[in-house]
N, C-alpha and C positions, 0 to 999 in steps of 0.2 A: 245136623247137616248131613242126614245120613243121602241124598240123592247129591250134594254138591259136587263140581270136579273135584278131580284129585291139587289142583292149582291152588282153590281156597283153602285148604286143610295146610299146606306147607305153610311155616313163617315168611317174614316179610324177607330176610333176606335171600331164602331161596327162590321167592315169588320173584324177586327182582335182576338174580343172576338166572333164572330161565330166561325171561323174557329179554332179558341182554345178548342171551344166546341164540335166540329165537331173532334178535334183529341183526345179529351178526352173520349168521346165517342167511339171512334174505339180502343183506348188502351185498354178499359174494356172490350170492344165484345173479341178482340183479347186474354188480358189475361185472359179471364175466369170472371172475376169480377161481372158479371153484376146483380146477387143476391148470392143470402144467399148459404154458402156451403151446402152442401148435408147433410145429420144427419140419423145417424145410426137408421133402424125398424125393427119391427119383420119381419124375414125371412130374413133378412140381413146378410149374412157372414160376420163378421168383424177380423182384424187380431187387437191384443192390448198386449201393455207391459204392465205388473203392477207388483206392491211389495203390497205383504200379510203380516198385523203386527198382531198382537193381544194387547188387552189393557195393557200390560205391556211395548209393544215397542221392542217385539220377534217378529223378519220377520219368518215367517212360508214358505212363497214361493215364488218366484220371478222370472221372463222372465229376468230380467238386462243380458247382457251378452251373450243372448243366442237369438234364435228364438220368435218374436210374437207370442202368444197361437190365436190360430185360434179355433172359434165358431160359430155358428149358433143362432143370438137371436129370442126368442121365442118358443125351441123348448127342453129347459130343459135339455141340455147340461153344463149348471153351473147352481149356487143356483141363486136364485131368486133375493137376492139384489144385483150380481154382474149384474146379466142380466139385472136387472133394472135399474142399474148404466149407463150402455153405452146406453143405447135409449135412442135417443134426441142426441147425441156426436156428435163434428163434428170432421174431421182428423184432428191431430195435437193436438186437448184439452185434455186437462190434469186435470182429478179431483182427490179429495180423497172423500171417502166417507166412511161412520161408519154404517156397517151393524150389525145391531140386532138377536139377536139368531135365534128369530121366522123366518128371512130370511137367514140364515146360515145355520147351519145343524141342528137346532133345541135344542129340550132339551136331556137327556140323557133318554131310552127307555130300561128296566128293561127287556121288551119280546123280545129287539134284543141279548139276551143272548141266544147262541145257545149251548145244551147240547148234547153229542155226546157219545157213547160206545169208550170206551179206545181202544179195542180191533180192531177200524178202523182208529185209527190216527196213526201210523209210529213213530217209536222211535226218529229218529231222530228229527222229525216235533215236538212229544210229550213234546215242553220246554216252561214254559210259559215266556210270551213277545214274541214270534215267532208272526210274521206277514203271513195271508193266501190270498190268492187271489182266493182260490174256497174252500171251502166260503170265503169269503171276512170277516176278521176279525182277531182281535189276540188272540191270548190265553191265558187266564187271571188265567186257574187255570188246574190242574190236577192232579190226583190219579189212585190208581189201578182198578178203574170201569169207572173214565167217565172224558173228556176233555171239558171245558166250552171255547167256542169262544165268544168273545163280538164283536158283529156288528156295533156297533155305528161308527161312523166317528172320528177319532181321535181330532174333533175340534169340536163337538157336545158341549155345552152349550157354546161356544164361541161367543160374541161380534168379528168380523171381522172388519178390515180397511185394505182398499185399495187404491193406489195409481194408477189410471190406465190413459193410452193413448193410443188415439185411433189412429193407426198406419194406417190404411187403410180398407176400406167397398168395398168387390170384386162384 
């Protein structure tokens, strides 16, 4: 057998844990396997489910049920500890994580109280607890000269926890 591979020349059971090796090795080319999944970076669109609680164990907001919220990391599209929650994530993982105020919407801010002449806000709008979207705030107080909006976040000194999975990185 002097031209044979070197394949023939081994015994039967080396011939047979090659060729085990050799199929094991094309299962993982085949299925993707052959390293580490991919993990969410900045600039990454990623699409993610999560449940919003607050430290009483009130969900505040939640994807369950509906569409992955889709975002852009790194570009200040969410607060800063969900963002920093999914980098590093691979599809499929599932964390919780306990974000701190300073990375949530922060503390409560006295100068986002916006004071406005009465005589520009609409009667009907003029009721406080109404919610605005130009400006952005609700109305905390009102009289016959002037309408206070508070701009704060309505989850401003809040401790946040999140339960998020990463659905998919487009």
């Amino acid at each position: 057998m002097d031209g044979a591979p070197t394949i023939f020349l081994m015994n039967g059971k080396t011939r047979f844990f090659i060729c085990l090796l050799g199929l094991l090795a094309a299962f993982l080319l085949i299925a993707g396997c052959t390293g580490a999944a991919p993990t969410a970076g900045d600039g990454d669109t990623v699409k993610v489910h999560y449940t919003g609680t607050l430290s009483n164990g009130t969900t505040f907001d939640s994807s369950a049920g509906g569409e992955p919220f889709e975002f852009t990391l790194g570009t200040g599209q969410v607060i800063t500890g969900f963002n920093n929650a999914v980098l590093g994530m691979a599809v499929g993982e599932e964390k919780t994580v306990t974000i701190p105020v300073e990375e949530a919407y922060g503390y409560y801010d006295e100068d986002l109280i916006l004071v406005v002449p009465r005589e520009m806000v609409p009667d009907e709008i003029a009721v406080v607890g109404t919610s605005l979207y130009q400006p952005r705030g609700t109305i905390i107080h009102v009289d016959d000269e002037v309408v206070m909006i508070d701009q704060n976040h309505r989850l401003v000194g809040e401790e946040l926890t999140f339960t998020i999975t990463l659905v998919e990185i487009l």
